[in-house]
C-alpha positions as CSV (number, residue, x, y, z in Angstrom):
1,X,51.9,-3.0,180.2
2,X,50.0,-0.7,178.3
3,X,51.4,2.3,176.4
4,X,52.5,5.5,178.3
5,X,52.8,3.7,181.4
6,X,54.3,6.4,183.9
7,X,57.4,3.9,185.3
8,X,57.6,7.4,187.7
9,X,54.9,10.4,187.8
10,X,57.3,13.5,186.3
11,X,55.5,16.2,185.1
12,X,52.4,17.8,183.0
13,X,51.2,16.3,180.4
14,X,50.0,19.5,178.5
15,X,53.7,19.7,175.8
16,X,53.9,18.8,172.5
17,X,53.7,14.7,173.0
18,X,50.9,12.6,174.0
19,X,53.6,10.7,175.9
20,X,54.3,11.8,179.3
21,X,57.9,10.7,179.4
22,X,58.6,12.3,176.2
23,X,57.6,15.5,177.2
24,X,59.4,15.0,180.5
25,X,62.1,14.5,178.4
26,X,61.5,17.8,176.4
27,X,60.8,20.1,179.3
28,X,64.1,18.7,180.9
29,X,65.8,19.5,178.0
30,X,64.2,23.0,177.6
31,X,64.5,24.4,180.5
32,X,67.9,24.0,181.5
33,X,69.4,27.2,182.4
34,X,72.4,29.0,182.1
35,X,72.9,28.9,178.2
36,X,71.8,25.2,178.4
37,X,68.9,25.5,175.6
38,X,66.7,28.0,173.2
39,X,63.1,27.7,172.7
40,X,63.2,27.7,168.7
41,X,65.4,24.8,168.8
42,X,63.9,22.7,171.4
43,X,60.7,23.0,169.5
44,X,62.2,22.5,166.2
45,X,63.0,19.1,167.7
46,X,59.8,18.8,169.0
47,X,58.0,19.1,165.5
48,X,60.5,16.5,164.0
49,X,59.7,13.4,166.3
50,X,56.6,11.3,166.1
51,X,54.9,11.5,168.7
52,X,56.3,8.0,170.9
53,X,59.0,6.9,168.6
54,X,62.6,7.3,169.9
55,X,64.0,6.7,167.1
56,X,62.8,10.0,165.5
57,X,63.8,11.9,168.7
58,X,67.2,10.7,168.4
59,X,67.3,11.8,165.0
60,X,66.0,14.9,165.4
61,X,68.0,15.8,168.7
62,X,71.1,14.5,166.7
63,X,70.6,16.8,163.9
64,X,70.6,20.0,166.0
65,X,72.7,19.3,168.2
66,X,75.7,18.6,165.2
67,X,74.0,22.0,163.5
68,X,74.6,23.9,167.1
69,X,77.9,22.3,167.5
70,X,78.9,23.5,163.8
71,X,78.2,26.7,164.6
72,X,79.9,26.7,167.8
73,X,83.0,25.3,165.7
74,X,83.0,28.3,163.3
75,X,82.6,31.1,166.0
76,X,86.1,29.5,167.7
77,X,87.9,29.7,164.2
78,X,86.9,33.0,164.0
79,X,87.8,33.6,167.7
80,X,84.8,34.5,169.1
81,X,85.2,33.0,172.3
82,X,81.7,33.8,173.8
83,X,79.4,32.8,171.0
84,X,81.7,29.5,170.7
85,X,81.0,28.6,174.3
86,X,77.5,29.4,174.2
87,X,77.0,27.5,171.1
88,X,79.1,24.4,172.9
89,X,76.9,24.6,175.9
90,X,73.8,24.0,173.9
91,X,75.0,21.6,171.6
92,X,76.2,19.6,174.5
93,X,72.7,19.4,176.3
94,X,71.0,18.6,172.7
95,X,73.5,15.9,172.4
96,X,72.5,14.5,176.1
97,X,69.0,14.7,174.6
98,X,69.5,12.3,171.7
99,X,71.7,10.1,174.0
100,X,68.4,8.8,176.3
101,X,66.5,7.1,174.0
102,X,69.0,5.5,171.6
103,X,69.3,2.2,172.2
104,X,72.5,1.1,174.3
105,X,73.8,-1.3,171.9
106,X,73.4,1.1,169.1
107,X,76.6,2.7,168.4
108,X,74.4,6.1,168.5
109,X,74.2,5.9,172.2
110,X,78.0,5.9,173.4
111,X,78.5,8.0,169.9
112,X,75.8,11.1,171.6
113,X,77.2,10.7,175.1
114,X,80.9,11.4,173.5
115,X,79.6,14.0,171.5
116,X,77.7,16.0,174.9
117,X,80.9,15.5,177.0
118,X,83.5,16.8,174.4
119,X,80.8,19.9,173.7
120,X,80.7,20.4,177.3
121,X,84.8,20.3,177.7
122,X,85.2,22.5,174.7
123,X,82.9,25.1,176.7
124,X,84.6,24.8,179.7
125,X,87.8,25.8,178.0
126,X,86.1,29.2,177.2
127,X,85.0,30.2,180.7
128,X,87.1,32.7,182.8
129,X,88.3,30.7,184.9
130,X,88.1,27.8,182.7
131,X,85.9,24.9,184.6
132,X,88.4,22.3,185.8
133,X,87.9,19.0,184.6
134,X,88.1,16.3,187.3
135,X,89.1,12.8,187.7
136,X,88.8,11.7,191.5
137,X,90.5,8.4,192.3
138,X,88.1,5.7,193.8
139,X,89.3,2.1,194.4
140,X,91.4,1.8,191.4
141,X,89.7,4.0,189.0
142,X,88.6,7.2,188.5
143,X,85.1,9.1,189.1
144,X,84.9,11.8,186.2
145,X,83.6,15.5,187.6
146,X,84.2,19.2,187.0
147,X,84.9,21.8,189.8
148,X,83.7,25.3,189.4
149,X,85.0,27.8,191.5
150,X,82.4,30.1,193.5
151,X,82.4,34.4,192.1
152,X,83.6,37.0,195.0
153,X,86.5,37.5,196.8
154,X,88.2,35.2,199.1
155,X,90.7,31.8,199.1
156,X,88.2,29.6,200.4
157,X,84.3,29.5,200.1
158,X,81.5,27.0,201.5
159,X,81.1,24.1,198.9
160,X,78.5,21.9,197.4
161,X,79.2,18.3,196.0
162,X,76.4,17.8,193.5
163,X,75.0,14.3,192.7
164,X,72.7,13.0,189.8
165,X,70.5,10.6,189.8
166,X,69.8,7.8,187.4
167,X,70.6,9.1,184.0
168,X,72.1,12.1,184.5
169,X,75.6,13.4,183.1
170,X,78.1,15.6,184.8
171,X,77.9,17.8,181.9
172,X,74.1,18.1,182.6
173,X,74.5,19.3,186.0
174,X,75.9,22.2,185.3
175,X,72.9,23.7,184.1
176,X,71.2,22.3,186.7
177,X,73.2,23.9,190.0
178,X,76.4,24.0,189.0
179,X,76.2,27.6,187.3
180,X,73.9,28.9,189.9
181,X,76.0,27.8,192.3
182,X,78.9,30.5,191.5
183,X,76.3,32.9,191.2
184,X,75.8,32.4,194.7
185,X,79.1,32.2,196.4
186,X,79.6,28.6,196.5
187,X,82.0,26.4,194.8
188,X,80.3,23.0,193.0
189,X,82.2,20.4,192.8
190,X,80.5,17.9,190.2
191,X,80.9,14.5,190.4
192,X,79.5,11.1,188.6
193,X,79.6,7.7,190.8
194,X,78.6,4.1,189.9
195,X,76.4,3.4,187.8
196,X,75.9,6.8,186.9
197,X,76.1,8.2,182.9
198,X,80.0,9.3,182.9
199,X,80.8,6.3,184.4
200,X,78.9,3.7,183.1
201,X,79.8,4.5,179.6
202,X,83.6,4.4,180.3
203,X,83.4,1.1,182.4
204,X,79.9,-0.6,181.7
205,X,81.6,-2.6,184.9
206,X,81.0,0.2,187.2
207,X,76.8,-0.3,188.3
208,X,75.2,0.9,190.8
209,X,75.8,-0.2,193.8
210,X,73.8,0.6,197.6
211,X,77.1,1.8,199.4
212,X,77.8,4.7,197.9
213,X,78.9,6.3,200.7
214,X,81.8,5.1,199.5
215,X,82.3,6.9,196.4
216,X,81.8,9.9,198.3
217,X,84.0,9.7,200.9
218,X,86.7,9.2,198.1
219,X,85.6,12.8,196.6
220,X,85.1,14.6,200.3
221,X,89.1,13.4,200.5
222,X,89.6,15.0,197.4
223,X,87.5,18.1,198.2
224,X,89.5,18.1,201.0
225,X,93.1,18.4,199.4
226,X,91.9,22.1,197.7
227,X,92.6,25.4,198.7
228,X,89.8,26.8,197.2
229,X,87.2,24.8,199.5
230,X,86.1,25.4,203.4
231,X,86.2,22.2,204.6
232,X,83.5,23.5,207.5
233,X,81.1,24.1,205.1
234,X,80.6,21.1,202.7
235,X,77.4,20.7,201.7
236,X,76.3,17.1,199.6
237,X,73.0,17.3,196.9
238,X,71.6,14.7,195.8
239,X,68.9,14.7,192.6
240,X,65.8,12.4,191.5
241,X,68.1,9.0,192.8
242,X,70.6,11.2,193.9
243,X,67.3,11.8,196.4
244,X,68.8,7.8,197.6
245,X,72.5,8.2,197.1
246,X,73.0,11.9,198.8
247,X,71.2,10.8,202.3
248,X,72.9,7.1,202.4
249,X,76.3,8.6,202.3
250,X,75.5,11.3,204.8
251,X,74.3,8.6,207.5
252,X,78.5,7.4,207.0
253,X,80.6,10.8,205.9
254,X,80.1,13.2,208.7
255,X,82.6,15.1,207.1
256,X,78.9,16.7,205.4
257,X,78.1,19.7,207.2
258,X,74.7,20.1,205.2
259,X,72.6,17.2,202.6
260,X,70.0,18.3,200.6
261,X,67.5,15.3,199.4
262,X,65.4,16.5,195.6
263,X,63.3,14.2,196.6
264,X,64.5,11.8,199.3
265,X,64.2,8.4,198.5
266,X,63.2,5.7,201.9
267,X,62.9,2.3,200.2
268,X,64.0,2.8,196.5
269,X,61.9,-0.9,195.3
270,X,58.9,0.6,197.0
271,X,59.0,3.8,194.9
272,X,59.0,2.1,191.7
273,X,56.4,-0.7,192.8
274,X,54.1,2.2,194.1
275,X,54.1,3.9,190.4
276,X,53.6,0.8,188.5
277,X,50.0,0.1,187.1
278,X,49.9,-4.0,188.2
279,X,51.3,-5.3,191.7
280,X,53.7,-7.7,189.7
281,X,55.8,-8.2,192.4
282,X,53.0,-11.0,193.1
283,X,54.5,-12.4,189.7
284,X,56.8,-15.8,189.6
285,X,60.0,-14.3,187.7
286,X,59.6,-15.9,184.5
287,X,55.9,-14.3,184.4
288,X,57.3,-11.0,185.3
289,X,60.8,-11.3,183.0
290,X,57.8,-12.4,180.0
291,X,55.0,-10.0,180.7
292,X,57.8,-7.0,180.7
293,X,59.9,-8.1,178.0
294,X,57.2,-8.5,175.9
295,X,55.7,-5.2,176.3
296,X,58.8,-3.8,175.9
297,X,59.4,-5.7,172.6
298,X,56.1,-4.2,171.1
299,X,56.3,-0.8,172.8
300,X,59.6,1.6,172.0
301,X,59.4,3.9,174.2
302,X,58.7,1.1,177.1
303,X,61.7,-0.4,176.1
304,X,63.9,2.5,176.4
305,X,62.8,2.8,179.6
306,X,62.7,-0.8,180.8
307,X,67.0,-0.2,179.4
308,X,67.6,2.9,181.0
309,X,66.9,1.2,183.9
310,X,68.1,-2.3,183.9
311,X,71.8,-1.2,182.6
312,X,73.1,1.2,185.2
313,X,72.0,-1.5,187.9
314,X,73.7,-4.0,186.0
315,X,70.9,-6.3,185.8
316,X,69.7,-8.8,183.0
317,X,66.6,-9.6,183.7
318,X,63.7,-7.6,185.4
319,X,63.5,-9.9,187.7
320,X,66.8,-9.6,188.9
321,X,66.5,-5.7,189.0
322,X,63.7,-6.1,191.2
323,X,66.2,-8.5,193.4
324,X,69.0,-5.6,193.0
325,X,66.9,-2.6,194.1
326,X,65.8,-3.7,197.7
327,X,69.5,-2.8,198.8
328,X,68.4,0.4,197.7
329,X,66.8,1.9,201.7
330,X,67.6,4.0,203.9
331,X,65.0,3.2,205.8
332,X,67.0,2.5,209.5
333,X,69.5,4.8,209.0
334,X,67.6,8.3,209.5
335,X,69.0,8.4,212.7
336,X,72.5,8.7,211.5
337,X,72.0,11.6,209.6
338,X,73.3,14.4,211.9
339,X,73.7,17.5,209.9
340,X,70.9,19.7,208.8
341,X,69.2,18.5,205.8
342,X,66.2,20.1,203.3
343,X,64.1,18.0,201.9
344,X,62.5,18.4,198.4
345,X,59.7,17.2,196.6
346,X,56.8,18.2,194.0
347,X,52.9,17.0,194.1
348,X,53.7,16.0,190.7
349,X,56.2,13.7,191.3
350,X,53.1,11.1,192.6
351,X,51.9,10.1,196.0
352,X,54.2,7.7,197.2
353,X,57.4,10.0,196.4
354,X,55.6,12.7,198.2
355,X,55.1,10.2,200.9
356,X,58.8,8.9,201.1
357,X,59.5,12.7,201.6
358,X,57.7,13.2,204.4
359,X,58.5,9.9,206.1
360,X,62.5,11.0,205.6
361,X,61.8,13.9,207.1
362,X,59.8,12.8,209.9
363,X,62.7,10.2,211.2
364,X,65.6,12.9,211.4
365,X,66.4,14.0,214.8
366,X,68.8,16.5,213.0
367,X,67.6,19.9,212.1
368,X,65.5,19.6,209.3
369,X,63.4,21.3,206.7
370,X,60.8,19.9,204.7
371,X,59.6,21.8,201.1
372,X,57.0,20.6,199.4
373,X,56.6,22.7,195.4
374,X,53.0,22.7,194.3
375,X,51.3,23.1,190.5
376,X,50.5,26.7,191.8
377,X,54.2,27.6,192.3
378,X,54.6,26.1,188.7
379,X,57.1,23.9,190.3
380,X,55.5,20.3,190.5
381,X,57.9,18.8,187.8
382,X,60.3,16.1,188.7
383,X,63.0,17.9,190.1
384,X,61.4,21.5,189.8
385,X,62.3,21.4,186.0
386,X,59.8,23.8,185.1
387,X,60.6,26.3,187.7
388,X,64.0,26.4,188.3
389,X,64.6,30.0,190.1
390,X,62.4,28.8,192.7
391,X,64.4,25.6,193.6
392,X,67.8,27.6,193.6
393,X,65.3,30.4,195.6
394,X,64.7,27.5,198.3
395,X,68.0,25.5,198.1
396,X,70.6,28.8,198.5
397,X,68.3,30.6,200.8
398,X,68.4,27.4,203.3
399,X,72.5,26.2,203.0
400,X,73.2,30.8,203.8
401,X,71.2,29.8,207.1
402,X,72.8,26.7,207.9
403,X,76.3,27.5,206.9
């Protein structure tokens, strides 16, 4: 594989990398609301990593992040609760940052992930109310989350469990919906399943796996249990794979009054065949196992990527992710989708995710609403990441119809 192969089509190219996934990376990082970042700091980073090299952007992520994080540490000795949290909230999103692209057998990569999620609790401490941190039995162990309850008046208020996708952290999605979330009424009850960042780096045991309609009906119980939720209005997202996770456990848990897909995923192997630059599923599995890992091996920022997603499915080999991720369809199940459901995507996110989006929406029989965000809207990033206010515009303005 060449260099700057797009594994996924994100975003625009026109940031401070030649790489595309790097400046995915950056804009994700940038543009997270809600006290999640500050231009001067993001680009500070920016103008200490080499263009391609991870190891640099771990560095230079690392080193303002801890600089953030001290200052965040001097405000709460001095008591200045606001500034602290503030500070804690960035720091913990710079510290997510560094965490992607250092290698996973690199102390550096559990050591950054630590760092984000101790931030973030810190924070949460310093909200009024504080944001509750969550651990959600689920067959023997526990699913970390955080529950933040909705602004206004009232004992109980419409809900929305929030999924990530691939490398997401709880942490992380607060800035992404959580916050805006309160804003608008609702409480967001945060949760991290298999294979997912929270979990994975506690139990490296814990992978993906195709059912998870099963880790969700383990936090709808739990949703269920608290006063502070209307159990008639529970509403599931799901983001980037959370596009795959949200829908599959909405065709089983009809205890989900509303699913939103950012973007639906059909046929998750298809997706990732349809972005790659050679039809290697045509390869024997020692071709493909040789021809990635060797690209990898000469290529960093390949290799983080080939990592990022061979561990969370648990899977050695390319190859054998190739053999894991064809559990990964809901194509079949549409049908069992009853409740309302938006459906997201951006043009940028490359045809065949735009196609899997319509195709999901075509096959519902429920009410349904498809949204597709454009570069005009400023809104084709993966996700929406470079126009949030419109996605929270779409995604609030649909779940006050429909709840």
């Amino acid at each position: 594989m060449a260099e700057g192969v797009k594994v996924i089509s994100m975003t625009s190219e026109k940031l401070p990398f030649r790489s595309s996934e790097m400046n995915y990376q950056f804009i994700r990082t940038l543009t997270h609301p809600y006290g999640g970042a500050e231009f001067g700091e993001c680009f500070y980073a920016a103008e200490h990593t080499k263009d391609g090299d991870p190891e640099s952007w771990v560095k230079a992520w690392t080193e303002v992040a801890a600089r953030v994080e001290a200052q965040a540490d001097e405000a709460l000795a001095k008591r200045r609760r606001l500034s602290a949290r503030d500070n804690f909230l960035r720091a913990s999103n710079y510290y997510r940052a560094a965490e992607f692209y250092a290698p996973w057998d690199n102390p550096q990569h559990h050591e950054a992930w630590k760092k984000s999620r101790s931030c973030f609790r810190s924070a949460a401490a310093l909200f009024d109310p504080p944001i509750e941190i969550l651990k959600i039995p689920f067959e023997s162990k526990i699913l970390p989350g955080y529950f933040l309850r909705a602004k206004g008046s009232g004992a109980k208020h419409p809900t929305l469990i929030v999924l990530g996708g691939y490398d997401s952290t709880g942490e992380e999605l607060y800035f992404f919906i959580g916050a805006a979330a309160t804003y608008r009424g609702y409480n967001a009850l945060i949760v991290e399943g298999p294979g997912q960042r929270g979990v994975i780096h506690s139990d490296p045991t814990m992978v993906f796996r195709p059912d998870y309609e099963m880790p969700v009906k383990a936090v709808v119980d739990y949703a269920l249990t608290r006063r502070e939720i209307d159990g008639k209005r529970l509403g599931l997202i799901g983001f980037s794979f959370g596009g795959y996770l949200a829908p599959r456990a909405a065709a089983f848990e009809k205890r989900i009054r509303a699913l939103i897909a950012n973007a639906p995923i059909l046929n998750f192997r298809r997706l990732v065949l349809g972005a790659l630059p050679l039809p290697i599923e045509k390869l024997s599995p020692p071709e493909m196992n040789k021809l990635i890992e060797t690209a990898a091996s000469q290529n960093p920022m390949l290799r983080a990527t080939v990592e990022n997603f061979l561990r969370p499915m648990g899977a050695n080999t390319p190859w054998e992710y190739f053999e894991r991720i064809s559990d990964y369809t809901v194509e079949g199940l549409e049908s069992n989708i009853t409740c309302p459901t938006l459906s997201l995507v951006s043009v940028g996110e490359g045809e065949e995710a735009v196609l899997q989006a319509r195709q999901f929406n075509e096959r519902l029989s429920c009410p349904k609403t498809l949204r597709i965000f454009t570069a005009e809207e400023g809104a084709d990033g993966h996700c929406q990441v470079n126009n949030r206010s419109l996605m929270y515009q779409v995604i609030f303005d649909w779940l006050d119809e429909v709840k």
